[in-house]
MINU-337801 format. One record per atom (N, C-alpha, C, O): x negated, y, z. Coordinates in steps of 0.1 Angstrom, whole numbers, plus 2048, in hexadecimal, padded with zeros to 3 digits. Layout:
N
XYZ ...
This chain:
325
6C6750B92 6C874CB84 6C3757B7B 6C8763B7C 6B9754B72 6B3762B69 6BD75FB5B 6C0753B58 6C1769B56 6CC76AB4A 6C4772B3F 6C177DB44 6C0770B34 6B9771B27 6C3773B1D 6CC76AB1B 6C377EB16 6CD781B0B 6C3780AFB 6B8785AFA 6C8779AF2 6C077BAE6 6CB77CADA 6D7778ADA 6C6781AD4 6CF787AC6 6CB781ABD 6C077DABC 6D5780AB4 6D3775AA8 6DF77CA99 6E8785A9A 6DB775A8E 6E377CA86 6F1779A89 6F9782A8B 6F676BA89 6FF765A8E 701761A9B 6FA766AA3 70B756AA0 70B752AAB 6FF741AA8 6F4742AAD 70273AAA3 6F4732A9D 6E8734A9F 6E072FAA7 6E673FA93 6D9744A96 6D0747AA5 6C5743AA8 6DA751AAC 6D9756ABC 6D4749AC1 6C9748AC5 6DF73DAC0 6DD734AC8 6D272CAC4 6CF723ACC 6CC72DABB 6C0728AB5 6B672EABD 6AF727AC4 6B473BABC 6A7744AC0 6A7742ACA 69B742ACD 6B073FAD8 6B073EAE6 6AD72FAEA 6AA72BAF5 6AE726ADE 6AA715AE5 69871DADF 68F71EAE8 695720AD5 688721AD7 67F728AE1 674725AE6 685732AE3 67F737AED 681733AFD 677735B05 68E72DB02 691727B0F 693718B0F 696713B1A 68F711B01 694705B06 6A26FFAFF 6A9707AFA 6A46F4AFE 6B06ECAF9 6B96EFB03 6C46F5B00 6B76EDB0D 6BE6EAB1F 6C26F8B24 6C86F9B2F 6BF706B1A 6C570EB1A 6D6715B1B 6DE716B12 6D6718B29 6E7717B28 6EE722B23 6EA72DB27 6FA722B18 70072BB10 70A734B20 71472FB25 70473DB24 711747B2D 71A74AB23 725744B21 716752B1D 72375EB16 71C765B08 70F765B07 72376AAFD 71C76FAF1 729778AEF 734777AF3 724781AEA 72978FADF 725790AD4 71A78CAD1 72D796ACD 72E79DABB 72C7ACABB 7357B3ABF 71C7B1AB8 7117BBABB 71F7C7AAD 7287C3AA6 71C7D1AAE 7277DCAA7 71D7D6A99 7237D6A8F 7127D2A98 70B7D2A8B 70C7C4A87 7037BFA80 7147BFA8D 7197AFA88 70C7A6A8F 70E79AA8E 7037AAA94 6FB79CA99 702799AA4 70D79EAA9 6FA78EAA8 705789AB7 6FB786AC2 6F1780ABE 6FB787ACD 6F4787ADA 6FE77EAE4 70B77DAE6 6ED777AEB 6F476BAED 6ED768AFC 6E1764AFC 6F3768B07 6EE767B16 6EE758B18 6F674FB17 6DF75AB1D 6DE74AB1F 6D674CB2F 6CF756B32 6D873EB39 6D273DB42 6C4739B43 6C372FB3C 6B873BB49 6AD734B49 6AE728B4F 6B3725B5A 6A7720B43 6AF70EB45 6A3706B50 6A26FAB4F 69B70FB5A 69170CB62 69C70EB70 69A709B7A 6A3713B6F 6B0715B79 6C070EB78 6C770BB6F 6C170EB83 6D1702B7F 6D8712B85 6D471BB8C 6EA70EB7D 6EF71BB80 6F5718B8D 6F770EB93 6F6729B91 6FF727BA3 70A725BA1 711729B97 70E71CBAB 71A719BAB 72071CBB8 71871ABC2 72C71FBBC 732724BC7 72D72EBCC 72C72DBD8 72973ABC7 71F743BD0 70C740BD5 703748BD7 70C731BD7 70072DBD9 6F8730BCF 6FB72EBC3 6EA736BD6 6E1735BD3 6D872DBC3 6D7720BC4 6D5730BBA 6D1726BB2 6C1722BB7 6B7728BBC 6C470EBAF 6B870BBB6 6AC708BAE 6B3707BA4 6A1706BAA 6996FDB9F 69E6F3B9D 6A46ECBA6 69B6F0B8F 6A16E3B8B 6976D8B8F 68C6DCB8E 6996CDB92 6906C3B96 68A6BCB8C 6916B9B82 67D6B7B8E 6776AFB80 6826A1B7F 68D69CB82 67A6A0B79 683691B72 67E684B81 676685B8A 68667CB7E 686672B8E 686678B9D 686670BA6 685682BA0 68A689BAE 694684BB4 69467FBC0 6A1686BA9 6A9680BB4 6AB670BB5 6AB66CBC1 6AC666BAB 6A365CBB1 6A3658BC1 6AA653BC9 69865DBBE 68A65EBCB 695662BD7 699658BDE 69B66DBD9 6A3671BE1 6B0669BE0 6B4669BEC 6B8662BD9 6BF65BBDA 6C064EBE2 6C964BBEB 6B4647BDD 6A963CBE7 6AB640BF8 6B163CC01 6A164ABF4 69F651C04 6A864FC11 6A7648C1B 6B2658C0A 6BE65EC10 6C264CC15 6BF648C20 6C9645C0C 6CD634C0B 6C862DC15 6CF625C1C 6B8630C18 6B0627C21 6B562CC30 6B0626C39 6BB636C32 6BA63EC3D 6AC64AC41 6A764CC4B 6AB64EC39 69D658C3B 6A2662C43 6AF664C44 69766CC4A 69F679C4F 699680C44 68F67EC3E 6A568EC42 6A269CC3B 68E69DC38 687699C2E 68D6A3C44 67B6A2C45 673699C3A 66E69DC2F 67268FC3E 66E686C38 672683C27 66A681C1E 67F685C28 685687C13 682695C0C 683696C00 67F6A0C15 6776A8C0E 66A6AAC10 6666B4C0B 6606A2C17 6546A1C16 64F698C0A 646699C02 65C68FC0C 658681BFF 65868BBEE 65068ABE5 663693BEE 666699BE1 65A6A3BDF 6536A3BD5 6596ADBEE 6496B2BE7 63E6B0BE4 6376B8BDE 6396A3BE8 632698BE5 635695BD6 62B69ABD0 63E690BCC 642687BC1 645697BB7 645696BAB 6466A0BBC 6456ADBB6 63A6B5BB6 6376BEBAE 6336B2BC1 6206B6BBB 6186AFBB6 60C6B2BB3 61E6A3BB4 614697BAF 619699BA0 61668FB99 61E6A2B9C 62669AB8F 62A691B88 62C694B7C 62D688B8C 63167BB8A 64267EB88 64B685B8D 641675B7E 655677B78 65766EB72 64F665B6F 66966DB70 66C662B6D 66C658B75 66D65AB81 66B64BB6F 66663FB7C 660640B81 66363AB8C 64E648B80 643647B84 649652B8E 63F659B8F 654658B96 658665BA0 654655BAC 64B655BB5 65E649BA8 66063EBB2 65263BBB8 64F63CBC4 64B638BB1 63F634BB1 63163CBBB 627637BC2 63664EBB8 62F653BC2 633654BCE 62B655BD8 643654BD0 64A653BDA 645646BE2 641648BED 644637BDB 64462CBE0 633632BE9 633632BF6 629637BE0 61C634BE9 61D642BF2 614644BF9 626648BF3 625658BFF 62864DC0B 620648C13 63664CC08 63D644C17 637638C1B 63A634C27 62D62FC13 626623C17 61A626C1E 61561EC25 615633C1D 60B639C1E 60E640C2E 606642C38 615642C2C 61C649C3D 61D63EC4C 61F643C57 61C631C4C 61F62BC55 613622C56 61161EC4B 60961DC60 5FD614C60 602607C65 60B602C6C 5F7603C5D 5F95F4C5F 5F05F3C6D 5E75FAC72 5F85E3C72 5ED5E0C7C 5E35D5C78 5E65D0C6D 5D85D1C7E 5D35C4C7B 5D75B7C7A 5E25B6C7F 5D25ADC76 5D85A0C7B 5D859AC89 5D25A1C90 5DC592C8F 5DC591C9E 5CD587CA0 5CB57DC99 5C558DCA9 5BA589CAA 5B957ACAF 5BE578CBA 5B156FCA8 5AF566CAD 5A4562CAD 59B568CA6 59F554CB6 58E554CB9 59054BCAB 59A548CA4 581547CAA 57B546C9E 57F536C9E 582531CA9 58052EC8F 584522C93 579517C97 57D50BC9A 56B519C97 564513C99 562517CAA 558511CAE 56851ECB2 565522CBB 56551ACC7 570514CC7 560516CD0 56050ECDC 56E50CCE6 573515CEC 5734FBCE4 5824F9CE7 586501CF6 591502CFA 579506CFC 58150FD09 57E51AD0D 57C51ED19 57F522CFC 580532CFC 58C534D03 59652CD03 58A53ED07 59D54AD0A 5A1549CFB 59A549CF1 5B1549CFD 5B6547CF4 5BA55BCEE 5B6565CF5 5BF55BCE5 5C4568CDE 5D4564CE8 5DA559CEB 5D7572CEC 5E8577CF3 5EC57ACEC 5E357ECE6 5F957CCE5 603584CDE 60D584CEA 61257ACED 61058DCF0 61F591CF5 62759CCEA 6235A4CE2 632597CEE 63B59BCE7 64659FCF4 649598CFE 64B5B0CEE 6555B9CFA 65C5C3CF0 65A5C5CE4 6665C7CF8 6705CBCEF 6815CFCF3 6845CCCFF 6865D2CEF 6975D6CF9 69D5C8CF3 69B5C2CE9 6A85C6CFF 6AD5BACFB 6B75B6CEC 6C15BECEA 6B55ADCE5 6BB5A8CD9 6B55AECCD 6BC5B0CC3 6A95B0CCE 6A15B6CC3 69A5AECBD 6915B3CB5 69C59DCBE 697590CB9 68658BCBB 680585CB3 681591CC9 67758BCCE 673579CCC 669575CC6 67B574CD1 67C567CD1 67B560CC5 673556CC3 683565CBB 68355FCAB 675563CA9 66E559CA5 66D572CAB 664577CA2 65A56ECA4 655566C9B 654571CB3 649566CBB 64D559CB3 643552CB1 654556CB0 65A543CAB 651546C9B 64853FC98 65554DC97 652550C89 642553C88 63D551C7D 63B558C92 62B55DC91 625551C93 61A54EC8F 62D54BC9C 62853ACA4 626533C99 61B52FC95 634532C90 633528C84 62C526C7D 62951BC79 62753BC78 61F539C6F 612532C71 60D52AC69 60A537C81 5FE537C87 5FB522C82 5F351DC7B 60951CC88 60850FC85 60350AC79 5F7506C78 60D50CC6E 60A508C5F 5FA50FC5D 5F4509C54 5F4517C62 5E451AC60 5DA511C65 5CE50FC62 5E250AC6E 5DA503C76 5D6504C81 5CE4FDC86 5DB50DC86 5D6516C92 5DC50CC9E 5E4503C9B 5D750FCAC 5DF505CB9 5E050FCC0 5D6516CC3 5EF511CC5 5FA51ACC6 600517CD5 60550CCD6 60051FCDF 60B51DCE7 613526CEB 60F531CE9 61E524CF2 62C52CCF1 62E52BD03 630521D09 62D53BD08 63853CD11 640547D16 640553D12 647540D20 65654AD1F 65454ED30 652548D3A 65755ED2A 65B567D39 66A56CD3B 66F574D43 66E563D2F 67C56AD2E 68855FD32 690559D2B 68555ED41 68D557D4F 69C55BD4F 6A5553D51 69E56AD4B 6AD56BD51 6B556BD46 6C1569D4A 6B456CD37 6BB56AD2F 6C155ED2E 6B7557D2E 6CF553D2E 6D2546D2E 6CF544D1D 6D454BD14 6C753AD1D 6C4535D11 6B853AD0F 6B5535D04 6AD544D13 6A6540D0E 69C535D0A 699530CFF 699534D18 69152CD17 69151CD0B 688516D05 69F51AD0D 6A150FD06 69C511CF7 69550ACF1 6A251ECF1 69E525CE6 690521CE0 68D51DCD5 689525CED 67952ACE6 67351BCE9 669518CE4 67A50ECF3 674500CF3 6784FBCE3 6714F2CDD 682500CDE 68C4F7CCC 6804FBCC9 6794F2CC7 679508CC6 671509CBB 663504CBE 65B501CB5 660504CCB 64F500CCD 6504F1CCE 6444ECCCF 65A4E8CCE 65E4DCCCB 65C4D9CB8 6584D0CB1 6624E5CB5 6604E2CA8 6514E4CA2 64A4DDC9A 64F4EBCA7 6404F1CA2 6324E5CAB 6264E5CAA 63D4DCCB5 6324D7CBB 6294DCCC6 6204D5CCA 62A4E9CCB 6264EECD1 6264F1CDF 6314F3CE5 61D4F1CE4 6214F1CF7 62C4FDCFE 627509CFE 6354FDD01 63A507D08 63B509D19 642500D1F 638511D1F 637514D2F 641522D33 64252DD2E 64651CD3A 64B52BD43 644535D49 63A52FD4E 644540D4B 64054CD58 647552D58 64D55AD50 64954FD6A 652558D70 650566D74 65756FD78 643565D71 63C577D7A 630574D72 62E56BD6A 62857FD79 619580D75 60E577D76 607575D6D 60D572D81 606566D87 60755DD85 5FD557D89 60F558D80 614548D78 610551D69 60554ED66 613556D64 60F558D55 5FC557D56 5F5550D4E 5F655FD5F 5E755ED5F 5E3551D62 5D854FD5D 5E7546D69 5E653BD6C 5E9534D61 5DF52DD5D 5F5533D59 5F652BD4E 5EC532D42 5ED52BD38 5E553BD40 5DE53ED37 5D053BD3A 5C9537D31 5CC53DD44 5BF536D4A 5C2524D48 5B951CD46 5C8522D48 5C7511D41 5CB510D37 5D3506D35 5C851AD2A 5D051ED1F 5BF51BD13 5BF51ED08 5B3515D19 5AA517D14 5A7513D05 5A051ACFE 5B1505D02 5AC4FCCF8 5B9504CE8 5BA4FFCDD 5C050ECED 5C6512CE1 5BF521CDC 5B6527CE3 5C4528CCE 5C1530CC9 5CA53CCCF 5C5548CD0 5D353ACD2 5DE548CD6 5E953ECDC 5ED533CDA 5ED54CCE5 5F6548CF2 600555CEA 5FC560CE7 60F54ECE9 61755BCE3 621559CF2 62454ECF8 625567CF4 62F566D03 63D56DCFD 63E577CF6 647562D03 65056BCFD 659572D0D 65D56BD15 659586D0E 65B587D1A 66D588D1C 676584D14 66E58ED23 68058FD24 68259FD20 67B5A8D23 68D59FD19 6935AED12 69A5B5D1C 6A45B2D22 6905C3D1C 6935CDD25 6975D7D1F 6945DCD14 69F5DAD27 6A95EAD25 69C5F6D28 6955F3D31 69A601D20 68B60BD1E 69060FD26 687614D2C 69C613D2E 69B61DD3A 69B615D45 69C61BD50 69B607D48 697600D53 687604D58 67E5FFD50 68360AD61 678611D62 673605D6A 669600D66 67A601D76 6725F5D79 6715EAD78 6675E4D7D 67D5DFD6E 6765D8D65 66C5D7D5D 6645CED5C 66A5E4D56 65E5E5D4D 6535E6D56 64C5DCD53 64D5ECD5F 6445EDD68 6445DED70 63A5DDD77 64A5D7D6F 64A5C9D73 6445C1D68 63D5B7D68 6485C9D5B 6445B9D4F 6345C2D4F 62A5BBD4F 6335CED4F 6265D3D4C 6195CDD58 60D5CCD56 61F5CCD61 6165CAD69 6135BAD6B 60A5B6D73 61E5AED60 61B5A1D5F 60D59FD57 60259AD59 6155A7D4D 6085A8D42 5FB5ADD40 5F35AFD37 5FC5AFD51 5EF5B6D50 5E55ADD5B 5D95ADD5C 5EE5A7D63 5E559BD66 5DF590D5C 5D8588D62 5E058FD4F 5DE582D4A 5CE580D45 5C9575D43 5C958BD44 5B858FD46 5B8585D3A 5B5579D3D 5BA589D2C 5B9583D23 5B8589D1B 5B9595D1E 5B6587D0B 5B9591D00 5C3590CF9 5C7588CF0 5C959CD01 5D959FD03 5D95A5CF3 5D15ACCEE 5E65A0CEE 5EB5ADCE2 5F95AECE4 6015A4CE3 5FD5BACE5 60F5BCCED 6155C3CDC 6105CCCD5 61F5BACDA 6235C0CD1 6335C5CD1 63A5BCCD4 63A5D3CCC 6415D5CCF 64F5D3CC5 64E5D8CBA 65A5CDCC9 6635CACC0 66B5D4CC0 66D5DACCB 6705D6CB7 67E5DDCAD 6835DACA6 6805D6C9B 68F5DECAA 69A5D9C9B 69E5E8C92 6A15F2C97 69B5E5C83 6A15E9C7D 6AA5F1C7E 6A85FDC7C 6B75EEC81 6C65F7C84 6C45FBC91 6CD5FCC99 6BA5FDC92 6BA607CA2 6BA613CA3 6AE616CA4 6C261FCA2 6C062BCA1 6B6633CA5 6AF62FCAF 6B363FC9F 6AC647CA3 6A664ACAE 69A64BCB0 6B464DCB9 6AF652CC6 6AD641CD0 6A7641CDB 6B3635CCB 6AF62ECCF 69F62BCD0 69A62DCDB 69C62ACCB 68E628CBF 68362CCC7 679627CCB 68B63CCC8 680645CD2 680643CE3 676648CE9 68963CCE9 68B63CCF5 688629CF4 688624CFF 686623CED 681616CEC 66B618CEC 664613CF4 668620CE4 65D628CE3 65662DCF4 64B62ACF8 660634CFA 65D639D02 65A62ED11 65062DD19 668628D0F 66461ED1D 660610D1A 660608D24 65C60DD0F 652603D13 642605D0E 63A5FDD0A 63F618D13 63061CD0D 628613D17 61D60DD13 62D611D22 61F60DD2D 61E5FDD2E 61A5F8D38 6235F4D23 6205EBD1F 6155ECD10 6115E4D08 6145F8D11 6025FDD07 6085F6CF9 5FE5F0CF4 6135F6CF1 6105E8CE5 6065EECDF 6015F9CE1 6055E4CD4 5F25E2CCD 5F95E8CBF 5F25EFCB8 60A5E2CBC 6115E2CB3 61E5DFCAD 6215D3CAF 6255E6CA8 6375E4CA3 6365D9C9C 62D5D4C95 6425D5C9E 6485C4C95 65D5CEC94 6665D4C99 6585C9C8B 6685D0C86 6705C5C7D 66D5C1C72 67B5BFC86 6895B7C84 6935BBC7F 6935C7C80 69D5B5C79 6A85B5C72 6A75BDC6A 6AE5C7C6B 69E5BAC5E 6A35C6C56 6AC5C1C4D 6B15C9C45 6AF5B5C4D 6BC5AEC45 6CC5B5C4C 6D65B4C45 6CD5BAC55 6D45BDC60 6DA5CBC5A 6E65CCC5A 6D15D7C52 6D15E5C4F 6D45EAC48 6C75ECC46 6D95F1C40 6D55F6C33 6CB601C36 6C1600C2F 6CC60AC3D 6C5619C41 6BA612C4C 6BC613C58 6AC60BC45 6A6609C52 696611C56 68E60DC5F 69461EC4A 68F627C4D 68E62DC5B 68562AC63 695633C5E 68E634C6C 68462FC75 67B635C7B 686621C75 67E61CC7F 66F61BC76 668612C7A 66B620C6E 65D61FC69 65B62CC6B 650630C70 664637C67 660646C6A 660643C78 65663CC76 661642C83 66163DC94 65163CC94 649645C97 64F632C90 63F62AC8D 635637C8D 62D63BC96 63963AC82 62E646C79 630650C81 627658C81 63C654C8A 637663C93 63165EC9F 627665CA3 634654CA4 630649CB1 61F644CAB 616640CB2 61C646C9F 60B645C9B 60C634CA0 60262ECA5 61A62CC9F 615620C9F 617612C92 62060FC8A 60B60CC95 607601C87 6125F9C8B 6175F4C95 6165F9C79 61F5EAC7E 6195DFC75 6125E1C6B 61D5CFC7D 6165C6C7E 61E5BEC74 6185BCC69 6295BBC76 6335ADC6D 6425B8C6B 6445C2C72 64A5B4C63 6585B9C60 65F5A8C5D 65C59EC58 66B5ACC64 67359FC61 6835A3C5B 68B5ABC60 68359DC52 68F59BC48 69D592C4B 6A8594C47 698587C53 6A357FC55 6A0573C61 696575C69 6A656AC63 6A955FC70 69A553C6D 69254DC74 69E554C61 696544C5E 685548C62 67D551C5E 68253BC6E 67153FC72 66953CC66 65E542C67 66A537C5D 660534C50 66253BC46 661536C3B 665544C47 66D550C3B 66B55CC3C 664563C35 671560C45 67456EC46 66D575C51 67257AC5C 65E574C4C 655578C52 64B586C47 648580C3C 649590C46 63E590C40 638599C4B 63D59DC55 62659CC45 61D5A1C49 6205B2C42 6215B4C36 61F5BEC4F 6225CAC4B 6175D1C3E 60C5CEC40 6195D7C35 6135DAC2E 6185EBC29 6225F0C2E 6115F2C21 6165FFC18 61E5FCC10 627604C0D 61E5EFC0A 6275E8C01 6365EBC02 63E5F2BFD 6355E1C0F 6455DDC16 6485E9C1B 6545ECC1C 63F5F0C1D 643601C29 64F604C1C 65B602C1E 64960AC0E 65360AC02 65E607C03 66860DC05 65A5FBC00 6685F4C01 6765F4C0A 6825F2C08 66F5F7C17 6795FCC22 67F604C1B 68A603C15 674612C1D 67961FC18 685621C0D 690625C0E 67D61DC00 68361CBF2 68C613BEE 691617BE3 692606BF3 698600BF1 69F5FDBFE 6A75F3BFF 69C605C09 6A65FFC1A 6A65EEC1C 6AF5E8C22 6985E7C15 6995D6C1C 6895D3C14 6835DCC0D 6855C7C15 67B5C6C12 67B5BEC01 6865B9BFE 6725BDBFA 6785B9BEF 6765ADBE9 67D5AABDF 
């Protein structure tokens, strides 16, 4: 804290000459009555907040800083990341509302988008290979709903859609993923293993995409996963593996979800329940140290709704507001 003494004829006066020279925001310490009647008057430099408790004093922060860090902190951000965002919205100079605004494009700016899911062209010949989406992930991370919801959309485009399920041991799924491709009209098949999935995709000619929905594995099952990896790799198609997460999945989850399903290669993240969160930061910071694109974010249950396509937009909105907006 720097302390500035200025003299004045009175105590007024004093306090006059030290707002001009330090500022309005100039803080009054202490004043005396000089033996020759003027008066001196200690003031703090108002570029400094005073110490308090012995600590340290710190710079004062521009205007909308904290804000920005209030947000942050709300969404679940780590430390790291809420003072990268502030020295970002503090070198940009941006204040006020416009602090939100640099903040919104830092953190939007930090996580990649992936592409759209590739499909053949629609004039294309009825017995091209179809486009794969599999879909993998730890169990109860809403594979089943998501695939239902990418299906849906693919439908209302016009697209011809088929649906199947590797996910044998859960009770119900299957029935699950027949309600919706019933709804949607759409073919559904089982596979039980690798060989039956390459066989039902090889007679898979006359549609645009084949979405699979697999069964939810625990990331430290080393040889389940090495079983679904090695399904997926019989299907000699144009595979796109995409990787699900939920929102309220912690940190070290996140990372050990990351880790054991790497040798299923995904192309790209799909991130669920963010209706589910308040703090659902993390799993996009996950993304961005993992250097992986995400593809769709989901908000809620309903397949015709609560779907959107990932953007820098929505990344924001995670961040700055903990949901999408």
């Amino acid at each position: 804290m720097q302390i500035h003494r200025v003299r004045g004829r009175d105590l007024r006066d004093a306090l006059r000459r030290a707002g001009e020279q330090f500022g309005a925001a100039a803080l009054l310490l202490s004043h005396e009555v000089l033996p020759d009647g003027d008066v001196m008057v200690a003031v703090a430099d108002p570029v400094r907040t005073v110490a308090t408790r012995g600590e340290l004093a710190k710079p004062a922060r521009s205007t909308g800083l904290d804000d920005v860090e209030r947000a942050l902190v709300r969404s679940g951000c780590s430390r790291e990341w809420i003072d990268a965002a502030l020295a970002h919205v503090e070198q940009s100079g941006a204040r006020g509302a416009y602090a939100l605004d640099a903040a919104a494009a830092w953190v939007g700016a930090r996580v990649a988008v992936a592409p759209s899911p590739r499909l053949p062209s629609r004039d294309a010949a009825t017995n091209n290979q179809p486009s794969v989406l599999a879909f993998v992930g730890p169990t109860g991370v809403g594979k089943t709903t998501t695939l239902a919801k990418i299906a849906s959309r693919m439908v209302r485009l016009g697209r011809r859609v088929a649906l199947v399920s590797m996910d044998t041991q859960r009770p119900g799924a299957v029935e699950q993923l027949a309600a919706y491709a019933q709804a949607m009209q759409a073919p559904l098949q089982v596979a039980s293993n690798g060989p039956a999935l390459a066989r039902i995709l090889a007679l898979s000619g006359g549609r645009d995409c084949v979405l699979i929905d697999t069964t939810g594995r625990s990331p430290r099952d080393a040889q389940a996963l090495a079983e679904l990896t090695s399904s997926l790799a019989q299907t000699r198609a144009s595979l796109s593996t995409y990787l699900v997460l939920s929102a309220g999945a912690s940190a070290a989850a996140l990372a050990e979800a990351q880790r054991g399903f790497a040798p299923t290669k995904p192309d790209a993240w799909i991130v669920t329940k963010l209706d589910e969160t308040r703090a659902p930061a993390p799993v996009l910071e996950a993304a961005s140290r993992a250097k992986a694109p995400l593809a769709f974010l989901c908000d809620g249950p309903d397949i015709d709704a609560h779907l959107e396509r990932a953007s820098a937009e929505r990344f924001a909105d995670v961040f700055l507001r903990g949901r999408l907006a």
